[in-house]
C-alpha positions in Angstrom: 12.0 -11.8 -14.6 14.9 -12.2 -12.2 14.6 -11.0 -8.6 16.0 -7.7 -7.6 15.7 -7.6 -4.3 15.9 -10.9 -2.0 14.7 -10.6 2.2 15.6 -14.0 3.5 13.9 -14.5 7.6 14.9 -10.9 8.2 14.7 -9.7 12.2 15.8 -6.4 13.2 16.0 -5.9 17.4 16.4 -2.2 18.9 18.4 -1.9 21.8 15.9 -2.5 24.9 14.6 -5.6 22.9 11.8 -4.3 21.3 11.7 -6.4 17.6 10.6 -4.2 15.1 10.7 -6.7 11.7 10.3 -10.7 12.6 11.5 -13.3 10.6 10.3 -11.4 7.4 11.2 -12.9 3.6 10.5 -11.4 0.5 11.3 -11.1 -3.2 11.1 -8.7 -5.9 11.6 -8.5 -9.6 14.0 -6.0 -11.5 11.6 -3.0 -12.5 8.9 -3.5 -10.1 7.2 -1.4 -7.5 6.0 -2.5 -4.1 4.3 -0.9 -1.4 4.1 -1.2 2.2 1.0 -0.8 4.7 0.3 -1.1 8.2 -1.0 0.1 11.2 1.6 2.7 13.1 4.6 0.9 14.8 4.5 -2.3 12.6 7.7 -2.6 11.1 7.3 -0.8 7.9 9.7 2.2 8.4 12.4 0.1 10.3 12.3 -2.6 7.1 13.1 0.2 4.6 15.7 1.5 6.9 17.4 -1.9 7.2 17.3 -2.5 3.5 19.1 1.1 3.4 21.8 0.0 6.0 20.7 2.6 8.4 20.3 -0.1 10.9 21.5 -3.3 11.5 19.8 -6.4 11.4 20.3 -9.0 14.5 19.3 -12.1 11.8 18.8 -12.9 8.0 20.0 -11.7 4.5 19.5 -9.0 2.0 20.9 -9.6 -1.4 20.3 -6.8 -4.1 21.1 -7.6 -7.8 22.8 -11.0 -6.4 24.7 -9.1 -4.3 24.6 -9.7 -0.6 23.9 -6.4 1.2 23.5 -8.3 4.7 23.9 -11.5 6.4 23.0 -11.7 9.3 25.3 -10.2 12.3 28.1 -11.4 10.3 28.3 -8.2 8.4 27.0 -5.3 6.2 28.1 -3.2 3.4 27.7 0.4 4.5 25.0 2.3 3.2 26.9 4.4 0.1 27.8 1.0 -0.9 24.5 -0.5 -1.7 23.5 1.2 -4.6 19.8 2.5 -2.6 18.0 5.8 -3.2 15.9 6.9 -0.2 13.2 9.7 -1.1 12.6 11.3 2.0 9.7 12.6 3.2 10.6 16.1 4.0 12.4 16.2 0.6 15.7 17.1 2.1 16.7 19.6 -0.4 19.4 21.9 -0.8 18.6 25.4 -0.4 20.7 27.4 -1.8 21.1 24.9 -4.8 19.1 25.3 -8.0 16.7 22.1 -9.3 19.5 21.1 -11.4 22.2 21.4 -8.8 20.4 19.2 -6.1 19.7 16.5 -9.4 23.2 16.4 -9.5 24.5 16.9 -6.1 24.9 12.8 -5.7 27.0 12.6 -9.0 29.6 15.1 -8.0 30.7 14.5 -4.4 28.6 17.4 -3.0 30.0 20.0 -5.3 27.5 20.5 -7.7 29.3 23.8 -8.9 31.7 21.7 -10.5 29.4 19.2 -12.6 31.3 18.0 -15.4 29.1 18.0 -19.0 28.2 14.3 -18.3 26.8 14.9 -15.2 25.0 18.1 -16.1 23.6 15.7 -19.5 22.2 12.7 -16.9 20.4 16.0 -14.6 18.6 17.4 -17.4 17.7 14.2 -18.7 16.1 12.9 -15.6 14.5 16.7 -16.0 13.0 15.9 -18.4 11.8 12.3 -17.5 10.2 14.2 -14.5 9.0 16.9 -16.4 10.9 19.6 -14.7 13.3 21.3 -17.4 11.3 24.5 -16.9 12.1 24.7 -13.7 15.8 24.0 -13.3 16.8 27.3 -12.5 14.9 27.7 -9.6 15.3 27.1 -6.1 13.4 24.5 -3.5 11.0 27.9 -1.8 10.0 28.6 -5.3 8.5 25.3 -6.1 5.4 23.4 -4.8 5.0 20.7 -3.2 4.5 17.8 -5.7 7.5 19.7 -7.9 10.0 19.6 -5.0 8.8 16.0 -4.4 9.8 15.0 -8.6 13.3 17.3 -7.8 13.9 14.7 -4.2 12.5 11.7 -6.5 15.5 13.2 -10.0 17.8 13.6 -7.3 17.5 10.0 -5.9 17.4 8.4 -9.5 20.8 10.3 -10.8 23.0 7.5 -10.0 21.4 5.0 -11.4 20.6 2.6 -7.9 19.6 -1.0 -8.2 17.0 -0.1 -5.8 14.8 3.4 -4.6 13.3 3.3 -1.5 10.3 5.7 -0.5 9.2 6.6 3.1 6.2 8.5 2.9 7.3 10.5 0.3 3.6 12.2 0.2 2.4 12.5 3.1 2.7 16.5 3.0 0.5 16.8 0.5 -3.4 17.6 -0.2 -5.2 14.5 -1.0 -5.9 15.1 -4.7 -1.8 16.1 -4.9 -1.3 12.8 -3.5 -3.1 10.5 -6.1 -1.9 12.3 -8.5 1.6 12.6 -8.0 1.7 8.8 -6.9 0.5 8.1 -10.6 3.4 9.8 -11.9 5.8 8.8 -10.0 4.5 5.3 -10.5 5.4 6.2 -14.5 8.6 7.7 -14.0 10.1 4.8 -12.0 8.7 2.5 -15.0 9.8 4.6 -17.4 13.5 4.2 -15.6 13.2 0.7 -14.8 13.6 1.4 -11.6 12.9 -1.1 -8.8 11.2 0.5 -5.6 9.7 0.1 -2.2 7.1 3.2 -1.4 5.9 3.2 2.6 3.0 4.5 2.6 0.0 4.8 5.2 -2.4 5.4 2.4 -4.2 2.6 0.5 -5.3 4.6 -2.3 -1.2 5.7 -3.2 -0.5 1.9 -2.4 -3.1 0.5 -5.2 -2.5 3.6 -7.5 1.5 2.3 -7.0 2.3 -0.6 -6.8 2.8 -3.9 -8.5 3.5 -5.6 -5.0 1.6 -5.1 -1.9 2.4 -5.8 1.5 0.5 -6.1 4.3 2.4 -5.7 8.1 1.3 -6.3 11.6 3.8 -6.4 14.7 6.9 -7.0 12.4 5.3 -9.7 10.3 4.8 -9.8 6.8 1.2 -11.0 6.9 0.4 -11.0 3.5 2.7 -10.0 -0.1 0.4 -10.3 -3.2 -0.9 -7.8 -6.0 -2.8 -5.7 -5.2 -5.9 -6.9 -6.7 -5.5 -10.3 -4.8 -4.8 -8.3 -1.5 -8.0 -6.7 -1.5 -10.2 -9.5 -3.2 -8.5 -12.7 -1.4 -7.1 -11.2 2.1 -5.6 -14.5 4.0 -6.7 -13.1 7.6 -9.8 -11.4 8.7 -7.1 -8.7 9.6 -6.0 -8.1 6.7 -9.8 -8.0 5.4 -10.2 -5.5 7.4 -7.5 -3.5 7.3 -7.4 -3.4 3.2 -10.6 -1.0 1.9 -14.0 -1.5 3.0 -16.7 -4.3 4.1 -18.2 -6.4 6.4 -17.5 -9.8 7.9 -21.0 -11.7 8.3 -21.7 -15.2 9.5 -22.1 -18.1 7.5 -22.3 -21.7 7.3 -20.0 -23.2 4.8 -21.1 -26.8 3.1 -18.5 -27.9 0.8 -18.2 -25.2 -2.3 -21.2 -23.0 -1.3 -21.5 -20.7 1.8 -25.7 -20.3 3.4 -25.4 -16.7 4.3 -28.1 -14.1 5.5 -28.5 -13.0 1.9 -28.8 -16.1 -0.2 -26.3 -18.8 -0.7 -23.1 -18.1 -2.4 -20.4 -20.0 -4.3 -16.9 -19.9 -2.8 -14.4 -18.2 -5.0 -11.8 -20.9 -6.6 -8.8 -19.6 -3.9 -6.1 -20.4 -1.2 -8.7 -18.7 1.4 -11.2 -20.8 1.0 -10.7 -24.9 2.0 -13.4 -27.1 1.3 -15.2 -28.2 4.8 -17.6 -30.8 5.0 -19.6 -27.8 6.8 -18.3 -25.1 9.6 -19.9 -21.8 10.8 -17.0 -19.1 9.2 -17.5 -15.0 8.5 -18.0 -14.3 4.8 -16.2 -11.1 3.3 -18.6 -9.0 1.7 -17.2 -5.7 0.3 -19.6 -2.4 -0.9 -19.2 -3.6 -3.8 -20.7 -6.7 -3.4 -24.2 -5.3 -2.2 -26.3 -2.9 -4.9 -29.3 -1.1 -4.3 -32.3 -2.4 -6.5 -35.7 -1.3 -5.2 -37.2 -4.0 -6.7 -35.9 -6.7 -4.6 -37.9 -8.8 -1.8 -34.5 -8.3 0.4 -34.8 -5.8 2.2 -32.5 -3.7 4.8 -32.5 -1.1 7.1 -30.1 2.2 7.2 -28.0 2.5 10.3 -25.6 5.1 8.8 -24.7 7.3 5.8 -21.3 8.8 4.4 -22.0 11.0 1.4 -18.8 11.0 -0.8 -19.9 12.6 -3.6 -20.8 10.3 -7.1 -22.1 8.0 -4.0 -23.4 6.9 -0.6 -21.6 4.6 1.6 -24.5 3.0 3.6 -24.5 1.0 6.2 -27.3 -1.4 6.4 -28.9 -3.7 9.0 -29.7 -7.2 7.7 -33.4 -8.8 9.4 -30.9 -10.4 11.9 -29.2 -7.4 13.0 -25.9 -8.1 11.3 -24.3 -4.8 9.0 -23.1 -4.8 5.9 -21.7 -1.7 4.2 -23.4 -0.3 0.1 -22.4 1.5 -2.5 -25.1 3.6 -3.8 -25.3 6.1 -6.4 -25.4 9.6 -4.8 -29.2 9.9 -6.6 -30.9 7.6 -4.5 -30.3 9.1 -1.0 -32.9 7.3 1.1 -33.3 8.9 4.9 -32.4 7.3 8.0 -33.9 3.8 8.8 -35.7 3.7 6.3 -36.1 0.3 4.3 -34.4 -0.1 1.2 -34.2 -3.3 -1.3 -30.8 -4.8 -1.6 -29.5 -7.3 -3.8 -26.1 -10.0 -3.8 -23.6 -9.4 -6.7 -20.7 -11.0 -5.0 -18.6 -12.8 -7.5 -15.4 -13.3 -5.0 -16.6 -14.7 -1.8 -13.9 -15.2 0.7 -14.4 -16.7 4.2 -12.4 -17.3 7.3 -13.2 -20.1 10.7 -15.5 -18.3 12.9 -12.9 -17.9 16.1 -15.9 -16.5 18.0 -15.1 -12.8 17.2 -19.0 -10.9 16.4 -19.8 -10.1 12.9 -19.3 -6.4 12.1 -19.2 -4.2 9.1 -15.7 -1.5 9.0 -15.1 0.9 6.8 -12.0 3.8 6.4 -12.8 6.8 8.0 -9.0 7.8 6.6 -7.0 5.7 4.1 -5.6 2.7 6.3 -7.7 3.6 9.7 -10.2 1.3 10.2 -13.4 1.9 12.2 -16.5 0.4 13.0 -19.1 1.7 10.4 
């Protein structure tokens, strides 16, 4: 699959100096979706807005489709030359204009009044791709908030872009709106063949979205992977951390095999993990990783409790006083400090060089906020 969409050492300075995006490469294939995460500040916002050409980047090259959008400060094409949709994430709708009208308003130099047959065709057929025909008589107060979101997202896709760009685009909305919505969205662009970049502060839209995932801190590009690997094989102890749920717990790693407070483990076959003839490291353990068997000689101690429903998230206290975090089923709630028999099921251990920093557990008291379990 060809690349769409080619980031070559990007930087993009703000006047004062403050460097928002550093040095930051990328590529993405025709048809695919990537997300970007990140604390507040990192550089997410200020990449999308670069690839848009709503500002201009002090180093590097974006090419789009093999065609080069910037290079450097030796030029840019202007924005309406790019072929980019932005989805915004107040929508940005017109008003007075009907569903239809605001699909079309991009294909008929603002006068949607005056949409010619071919242009009203291509509105009602992204419409119908977003599942809005019944509505396009109606006007942005009478819809909700996911519909308006589907008109912003027909409106964006109506002249056929190379590339759609997403900031936030659910952020409005009530959790369960969000998930869902992201899902759909995620089969609309595919069903276009749309290439696209969603910013996003939550993890669960990010997974639910994306093909690509990237991870940001301070302008950097820490990590671009699927999803899957992101989570399972994070390449810093940040990025552990910042990506779901776990615990980082010490370890002594001999060759292929990690001695743990829970047992010995084998190493997962992966760039994280180099073999060492033996150093202390923090091992990755994830909820998951950690099931509740009564049976079990192991036993642990509960610190805390999170009821979210079908389960618990517990977090336990090992003999030696390290945490890990537990997925339990809901059924088995089991009071405070109270022991409780534990068993390992990790089948993807990752570990990173102990740099001195204490062991802890984390989990996401919101989607992308991390805090000390």
């Amino acid at each position: 699959m060809s690349s769409a969409l080619h980031i070559d050492a990007l930087g993009v300075r703000y006047p004062g100096g403050t460097e928002a995006v550093k040095g930051l490469s990328l590529d993405l294939a025709a048809g695919q979706i990537a997300c970007l995460v990140g604390p507040s500040g990192c550089g997410k916002t200020s990449l999308l807005r670069a690839i848009a050409g709503f500002v201009q980047p002090h180093v590097g090259r974006i090419l789009l489709g093999g065609r080069t959008l910037v290079n450097g400060p030796q030029g840019s094409l202007a924005p309406e030359q790019r072929g980019v949709g932005m989805v915004f994430q107040d929508y940005a709708l017109f008003p007075h204009l009907t569903v239809l009208q605001n699909v079309v308003f991009g294909l008929t130099e603002g006068r949607p009044t005056r949409a010619s047959a071919s242009d009203l065709a291509r509105g009602n057929e992204l419409l119908t791709l977003t599942g809005l025909t019944a509505l396009k008589d109606r006007y942005p107060h009478e819809l909700s908030g996911g519909q308006a979101q589907r008109v912003a997202l027909a409106r964006a896709l109506a002249p056929r872009p190379s590339l759609i760009l997403l900031d936030e685009p659910f952020s409005s909305l009530d959790q369960s709106l969000r998930v869902r919505l992201a899902r759909e969205v995620r089969d609309i662009l595919k069903a276009s063949g749309t290439t696209a970049i969603l910013v996003t502060h939550d993890q669960t839209e990010a997974f639910a979205m994306s093909d690509w995932l990237g991870v940001m801190f301070d302008g950097h590009l820490v990590q671009w992977d699927s999803p899957y690997a992101v989570y399972h094989e994070p390449c810093t102890p940040e990025v552990a951390q910042f990506i779901g749920e776990g615990a980082l717990i010490s370890g002594v790693q001999r060759g292929h095999e990690v001695t743990t407070p829970l047992g010995v483990l084998p190493l997962a076959a992966c760039c994280c993990n180099d073999v060492q003839a033996s150093r202390e490291v923090r091992v990755l353990l994830r909820p998951d990783d950690i099931v509740h068997d009564d049976a079990s000689p192991l036993q642990a101690h509960v610190l805390a409790k999170r009821f979210r429903g079908a389960d618990f998230l517990y977090t336990l206290r090992l003999a030696n006083g390290e945490e890990v975090l537990s997925l339990v089923p809901s059924h088995h709630d089991h009071p405070m400090h109270a022991p409780i028999g534990i068993r390992l099921e990790a089948d993807h251990v990752i570990t990173f060089r102990d740099t001195g920093v204490p062991a802890a557990a984390f989990s996401q008291d919101q989607a992308g906020a991390v805090s000390p379990a």
